[in-house]
C-alpha positions in Angstrom: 66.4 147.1 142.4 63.1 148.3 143.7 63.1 148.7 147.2 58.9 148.4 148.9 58.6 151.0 151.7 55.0 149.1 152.3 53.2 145.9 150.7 49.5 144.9 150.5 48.1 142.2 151.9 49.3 138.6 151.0 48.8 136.5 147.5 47.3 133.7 149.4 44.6 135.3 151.4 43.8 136.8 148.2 43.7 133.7 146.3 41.3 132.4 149.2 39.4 135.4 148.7 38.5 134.8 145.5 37.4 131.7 145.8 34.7 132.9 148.0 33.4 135.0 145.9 33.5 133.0 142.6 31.6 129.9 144.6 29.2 132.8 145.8 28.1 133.8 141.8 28.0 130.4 141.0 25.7 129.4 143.4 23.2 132.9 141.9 24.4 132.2 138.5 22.6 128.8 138.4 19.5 129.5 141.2 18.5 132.4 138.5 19.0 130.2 135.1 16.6 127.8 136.9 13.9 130.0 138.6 14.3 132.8 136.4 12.2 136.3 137.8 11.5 134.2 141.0 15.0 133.9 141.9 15.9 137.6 140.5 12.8 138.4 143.1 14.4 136.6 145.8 18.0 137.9 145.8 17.1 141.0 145.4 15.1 140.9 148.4 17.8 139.0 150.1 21.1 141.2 149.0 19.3 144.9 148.9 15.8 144.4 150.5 14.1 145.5 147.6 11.1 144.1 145.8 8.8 146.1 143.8 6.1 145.1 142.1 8.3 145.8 138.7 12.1 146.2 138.6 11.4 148.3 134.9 10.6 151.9 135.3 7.5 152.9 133.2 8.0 156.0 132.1 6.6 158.1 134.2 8.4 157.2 136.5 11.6 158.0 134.8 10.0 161.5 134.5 9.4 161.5 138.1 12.9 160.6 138.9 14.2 163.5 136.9 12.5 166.0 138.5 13.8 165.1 141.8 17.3 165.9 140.3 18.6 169.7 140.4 18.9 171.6 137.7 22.3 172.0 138.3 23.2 168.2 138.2 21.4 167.5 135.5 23.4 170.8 133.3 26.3 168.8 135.0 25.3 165.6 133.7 25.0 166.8 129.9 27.9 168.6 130.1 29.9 164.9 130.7 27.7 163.0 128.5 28.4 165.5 125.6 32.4 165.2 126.6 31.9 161.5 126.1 29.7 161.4 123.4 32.4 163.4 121.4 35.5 161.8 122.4 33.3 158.2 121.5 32.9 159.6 117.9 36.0 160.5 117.5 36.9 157.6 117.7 34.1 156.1 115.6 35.3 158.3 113.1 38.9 156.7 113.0 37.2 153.2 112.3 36.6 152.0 108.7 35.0 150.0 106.4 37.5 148.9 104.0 37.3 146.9 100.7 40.5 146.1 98.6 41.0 144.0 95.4 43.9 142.0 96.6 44.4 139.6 93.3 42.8 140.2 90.1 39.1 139.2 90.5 39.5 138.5 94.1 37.8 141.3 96.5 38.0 141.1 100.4 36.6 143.8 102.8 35.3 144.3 106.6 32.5 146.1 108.3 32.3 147.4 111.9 28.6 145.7 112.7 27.2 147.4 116.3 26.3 144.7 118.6 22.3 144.1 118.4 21.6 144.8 122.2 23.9 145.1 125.2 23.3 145.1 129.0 24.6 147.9 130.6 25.4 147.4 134.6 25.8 150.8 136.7 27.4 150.3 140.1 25.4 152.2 143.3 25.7 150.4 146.3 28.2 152.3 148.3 28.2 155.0 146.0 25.9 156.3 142.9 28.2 155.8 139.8 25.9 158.4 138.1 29.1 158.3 135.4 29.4 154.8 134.9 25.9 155.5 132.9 27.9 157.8 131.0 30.2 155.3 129.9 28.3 152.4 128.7 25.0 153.8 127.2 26.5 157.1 125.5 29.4 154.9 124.2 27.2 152.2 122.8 24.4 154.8 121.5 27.4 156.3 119.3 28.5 152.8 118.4 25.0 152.6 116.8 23.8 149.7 119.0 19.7 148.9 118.8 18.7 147.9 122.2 20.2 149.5 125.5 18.7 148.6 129.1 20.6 149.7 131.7 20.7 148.7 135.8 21.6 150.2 139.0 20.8 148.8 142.6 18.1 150.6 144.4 19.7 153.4 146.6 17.9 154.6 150.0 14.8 152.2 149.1 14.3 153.4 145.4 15.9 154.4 142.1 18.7 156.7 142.2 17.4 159.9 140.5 20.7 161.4 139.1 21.4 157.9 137.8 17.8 157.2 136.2 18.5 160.9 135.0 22.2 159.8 133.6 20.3 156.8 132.1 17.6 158.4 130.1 19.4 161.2 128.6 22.1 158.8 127.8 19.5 157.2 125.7 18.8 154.1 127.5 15.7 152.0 126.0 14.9 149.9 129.2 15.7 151.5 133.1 15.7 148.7 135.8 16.4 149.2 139.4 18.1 146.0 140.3 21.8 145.8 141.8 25.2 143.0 142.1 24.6 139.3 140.5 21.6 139.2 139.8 21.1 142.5 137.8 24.3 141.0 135.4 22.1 137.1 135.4 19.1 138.4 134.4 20.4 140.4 131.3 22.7 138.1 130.2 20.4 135.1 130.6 17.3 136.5 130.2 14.2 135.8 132.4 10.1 136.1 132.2 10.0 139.9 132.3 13.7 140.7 131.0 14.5 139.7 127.4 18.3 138.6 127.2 21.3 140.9 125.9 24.0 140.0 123.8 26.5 141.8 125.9 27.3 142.8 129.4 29.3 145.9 130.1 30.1 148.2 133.0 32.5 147.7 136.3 31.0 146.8 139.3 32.4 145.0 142.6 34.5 141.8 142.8 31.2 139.9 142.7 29.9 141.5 139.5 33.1 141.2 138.0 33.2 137.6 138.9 29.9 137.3 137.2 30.3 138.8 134.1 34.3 136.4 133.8 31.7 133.2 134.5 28.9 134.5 131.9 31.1 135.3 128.8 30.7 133.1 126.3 27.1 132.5 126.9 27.4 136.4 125.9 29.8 139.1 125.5 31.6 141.4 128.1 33.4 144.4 127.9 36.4 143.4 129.8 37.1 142.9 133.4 37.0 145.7 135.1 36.4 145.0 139.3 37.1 146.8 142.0 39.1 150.1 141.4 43.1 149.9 141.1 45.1 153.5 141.4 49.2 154.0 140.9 51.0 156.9 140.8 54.3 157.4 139.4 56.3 160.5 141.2 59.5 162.1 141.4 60.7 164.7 144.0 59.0 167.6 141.0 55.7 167.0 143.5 54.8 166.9 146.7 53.1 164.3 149.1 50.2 166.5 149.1 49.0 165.7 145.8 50.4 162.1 146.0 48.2 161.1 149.5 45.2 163.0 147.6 45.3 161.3 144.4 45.7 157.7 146.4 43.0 158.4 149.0 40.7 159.5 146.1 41.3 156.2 144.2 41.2 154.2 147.4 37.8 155.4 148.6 36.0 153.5 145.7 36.2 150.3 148.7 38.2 148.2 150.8 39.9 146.4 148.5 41.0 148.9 145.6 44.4 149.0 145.7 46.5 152.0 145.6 50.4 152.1 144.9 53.0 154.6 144.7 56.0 154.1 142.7 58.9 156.7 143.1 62.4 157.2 142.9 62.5 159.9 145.9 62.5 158.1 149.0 62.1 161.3 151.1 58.2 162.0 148.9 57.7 158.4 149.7 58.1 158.7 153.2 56.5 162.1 153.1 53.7 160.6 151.5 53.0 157.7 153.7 53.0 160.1 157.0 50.9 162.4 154.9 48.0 159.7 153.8 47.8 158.8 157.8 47.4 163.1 158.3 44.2 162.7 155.2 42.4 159.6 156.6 41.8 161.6 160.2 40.1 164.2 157.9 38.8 162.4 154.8 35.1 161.7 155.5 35.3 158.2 153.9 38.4 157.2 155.2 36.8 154.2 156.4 36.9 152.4 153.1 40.0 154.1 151.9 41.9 153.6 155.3 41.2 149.6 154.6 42.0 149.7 151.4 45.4 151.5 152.0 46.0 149.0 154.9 45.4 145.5 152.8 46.1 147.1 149.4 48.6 150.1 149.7 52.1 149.6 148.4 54.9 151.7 148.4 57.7 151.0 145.7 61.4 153.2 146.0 63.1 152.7 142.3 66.7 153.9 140.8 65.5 155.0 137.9 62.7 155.9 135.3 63.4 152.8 133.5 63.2 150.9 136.9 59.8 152.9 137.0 58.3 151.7 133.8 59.3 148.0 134.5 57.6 148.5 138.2 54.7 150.2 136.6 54.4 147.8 133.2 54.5 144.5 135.7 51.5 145.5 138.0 49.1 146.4 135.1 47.3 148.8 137.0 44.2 150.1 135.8 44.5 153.6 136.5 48.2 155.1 136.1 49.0 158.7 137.3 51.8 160.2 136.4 53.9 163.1 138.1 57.3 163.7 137.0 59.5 165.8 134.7 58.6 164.5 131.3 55.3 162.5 131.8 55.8 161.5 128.0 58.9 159.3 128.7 56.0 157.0 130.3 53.9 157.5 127.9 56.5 156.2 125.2 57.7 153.2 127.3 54.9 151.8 129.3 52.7 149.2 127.3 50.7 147.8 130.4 48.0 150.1 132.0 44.0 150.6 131.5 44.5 154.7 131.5 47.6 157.4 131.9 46.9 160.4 133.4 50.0 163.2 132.8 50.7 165.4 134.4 50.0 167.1 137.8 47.0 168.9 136.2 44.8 166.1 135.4 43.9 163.3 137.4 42.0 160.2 137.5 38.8 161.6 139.0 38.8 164.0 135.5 38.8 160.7 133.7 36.3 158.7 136.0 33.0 162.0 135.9 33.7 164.0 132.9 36.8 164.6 130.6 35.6 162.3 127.9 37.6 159.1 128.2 35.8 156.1 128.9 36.4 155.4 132.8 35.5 151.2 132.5 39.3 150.1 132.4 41.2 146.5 133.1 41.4 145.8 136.5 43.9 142.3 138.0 46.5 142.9 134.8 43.6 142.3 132.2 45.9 145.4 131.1 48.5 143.3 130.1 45.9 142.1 126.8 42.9 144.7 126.8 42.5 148.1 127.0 39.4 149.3 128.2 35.9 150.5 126.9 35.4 152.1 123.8 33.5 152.8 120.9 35.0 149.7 119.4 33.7 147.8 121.8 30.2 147.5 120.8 31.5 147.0 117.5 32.0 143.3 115.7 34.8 143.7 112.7 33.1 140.9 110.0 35.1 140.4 107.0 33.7 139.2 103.7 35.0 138.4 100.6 34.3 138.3 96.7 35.5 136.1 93.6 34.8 138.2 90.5 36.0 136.2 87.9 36.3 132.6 86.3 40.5 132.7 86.3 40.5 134.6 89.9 38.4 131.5 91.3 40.6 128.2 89.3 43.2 129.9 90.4 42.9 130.1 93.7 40.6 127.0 94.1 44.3 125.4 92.7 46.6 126.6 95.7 43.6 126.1 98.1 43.2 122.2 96.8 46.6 121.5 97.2 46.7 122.8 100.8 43.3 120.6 102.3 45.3 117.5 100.5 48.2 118.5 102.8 46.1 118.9 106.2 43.7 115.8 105.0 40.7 117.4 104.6 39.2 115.4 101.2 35.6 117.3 101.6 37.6 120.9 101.6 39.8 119.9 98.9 36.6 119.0 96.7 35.1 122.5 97.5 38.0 123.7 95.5 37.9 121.6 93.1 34.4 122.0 91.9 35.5 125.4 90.9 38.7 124.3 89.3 36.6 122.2 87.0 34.0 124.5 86.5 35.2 127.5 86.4 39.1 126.4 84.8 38.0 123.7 82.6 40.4 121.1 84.6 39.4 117.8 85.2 40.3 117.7 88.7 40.0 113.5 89.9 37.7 113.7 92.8 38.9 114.6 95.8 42.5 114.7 94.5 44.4 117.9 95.1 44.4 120.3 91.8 48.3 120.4 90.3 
């Protein structure tokens, strides 16, 4: 039975929360599908006292941006984007078109269509999420996707160079400095000066994902993916060094990114809790991670590695490290996570900058249904079919006949039974199912 050293904060205050936030974004959801640009204007003002004369970067001013960024840091850019790019067409490459005569005359098939235009939202407010531009605009360039705009909240009083830098060479078509709600709104519903997007993708806070949850169906989002979620599965093979690290380095993201340990060593888990304490006197944003390890830390003491994977598979979490003898024995078993990380020589910071999987993952147990971005993504699967012959389409016009009669759909039944009569030479009553 799993034993919890330490919880995080209650379900209820969670729950209450919540629905702060998600009466917050509909309040801006419907102020900016009324007033359009002049609300964008306004909240923008309001939220990150910012209001240029134009949110779009003309070019030059992408160029300018770029040149403020180090040589360096833009080598280190590429280097990721050409890590994601290739793991992305990988992928692609596993995807097919497929065709396949399944009864004589009869010819069904699908095709992997790329989205027409997508929306792609790149966090910056606490931090530049220079790779979150990696991500969504390399990923849906690969996926052959027309259009691409791309925004990121203004940082110090302007664009973020290294992100208008990750934007451009990602192969954005439209740069916008414009941050939280109302950079998600204004793609997805389109104003004056934006044209709308058929898709929304990228993480972002709790209010951003709270956005992009009230905005699907109007168009399409990635997944989920809020505010940042760590676990780390251990055994006494490491040390609480390495386990405080990889929390802390999870838990920084913000207040409210939860961070769990789940062991079956209660000595590391002990070790590790007195060693997180000894890392947030040192860690120079321990004020976010300290919070966050406060309200959101947990600390799980299990029997076993089957104990372990049932912990692990029932929170969902979106990042899952794993430390222990056999990392694969997780890797076989669990069924519930956004990433795994295994071993003690990778971790989830090599996914989130630059190791070539896509770091936009389920967050809140979405990883129970969804795994996160990919190439696939930004791609629709549309099947089609084909009827090559008279015989092929009596015949199956037959079956198909009989089965409307059964549900009580007359007006199908006759489309059937045109082709029985045409194409069969039956003289199908109107209507009537086809014996």
């Amino acid at each position: 039975m799993p034993r919890w050293l330490k919880r995080g904060m209650d379900a209820s205050e969670i729950k209450a929360a919540d629905a702060k936030v998600r009466e917050t974004v509909e309040q801006i959801l419907a102020e900016i599908d009324a007033r359009k640009d002049d609300a964008v204007r306004d909240l923008s003002q309001k939220f990150d006292n910012w209001s240029p004369a134009s949110f779009r970067l003309t070019p030059q001013e992408v160029e300018r941006a770029i040149g403020q960024v180090a040589k360096r840091d833009l080598d280190d850019i590429k280097f990721a984007q050409a890590q994601v790019r290739n793991f992305a067409q990988k992928q692609r490459e596993t995807m097919h078109d497929l065709e396949v005569e399944t009864l004589p005359g009869v010819i069904l098939g699908h095709r992997h269509i790329p989205v027409n235009s997508i929306g792609c939202y790149v966090p910056g407010g606490r931090y530049p999420m220079v790779a979150s531009a990696h991500m969504s605009i390399v990923t849906a360039r690969v996926a052959g996707v027309k259009r691409i705009i791309a925004c990121a909240p203004p940082f110090k009083g302007g664009p973020h160079p290294a992100i208008v830098a990750a934007m451009h060479f990602g192969g954005a078509d439209e740069i916008y400095v414009l941050g939280g709600v109302q950079a998600v709104a204004a793609m997805a519903l389109g104003t004056q000066s934006i044209a709308p997007v058929d898709m929304i993708v990228g993480p972002g806070n709790a209010y951003v994902a709270e956005a992009k949850r009230q905005l699907f169906g109007r168009v399409g989002i990635d997944l989920l993916a809020g505010p940042t979620e760590t676990l780390i599965i251990a055994d006494d093979t490491v040390d609480a060094e390495i386990c405080a690290t990889d929390l802390l380095g999870q838990a920084e993201h913000g207040p409210t990114s939860p961070a769990v340990l789940i062991t079956t060593s209660e000595k590391l888990a002990r070790a590790t809790m007195a060693e997180v304490e000894r890392l947030l006197t040192i860690l120079p944003t321990a004020d976010a991670a300290g919070q966050a390890w406060k309200d959101f830390g947990e600390v799980i003491v299990c029997e076993s590695e089957a104990e372990m994977i049932a912990a692990a598979d029932r929170i969902a979490s979106e990042h899952v490290q794993v430390m222990t003898r056999d990392p694969d024995v997780f890797l076989n078993g669990m069924s519930n996570y956004g990433s795994l990380f295994l071993g003690p020589r990778t971790n989830v910071a090599y996914g989130d900058k630059v190791i070539g999987t896509n770091h936009t993952l389920p967050t809140r147990k979405a990883a129970r249904y969804t795994g996160g971005l990919w190439v696939g993504k930004f791609l629709k699967t549309c099947t089609y079919q084909k009827v090559l012959t008279d015989e092929a389409s009596a015949m199956i016009g037959e079956y198909c006949s009989r089965l409307c009669i059964l549900e009580g759909f007359r007006g199908h039944a006759e489309q059937a039974n045109i082709r029985v009569r045409r194409y069969g030479g039956r003289n199908v009553p109107y209507a009537e199912a086809a014996e």
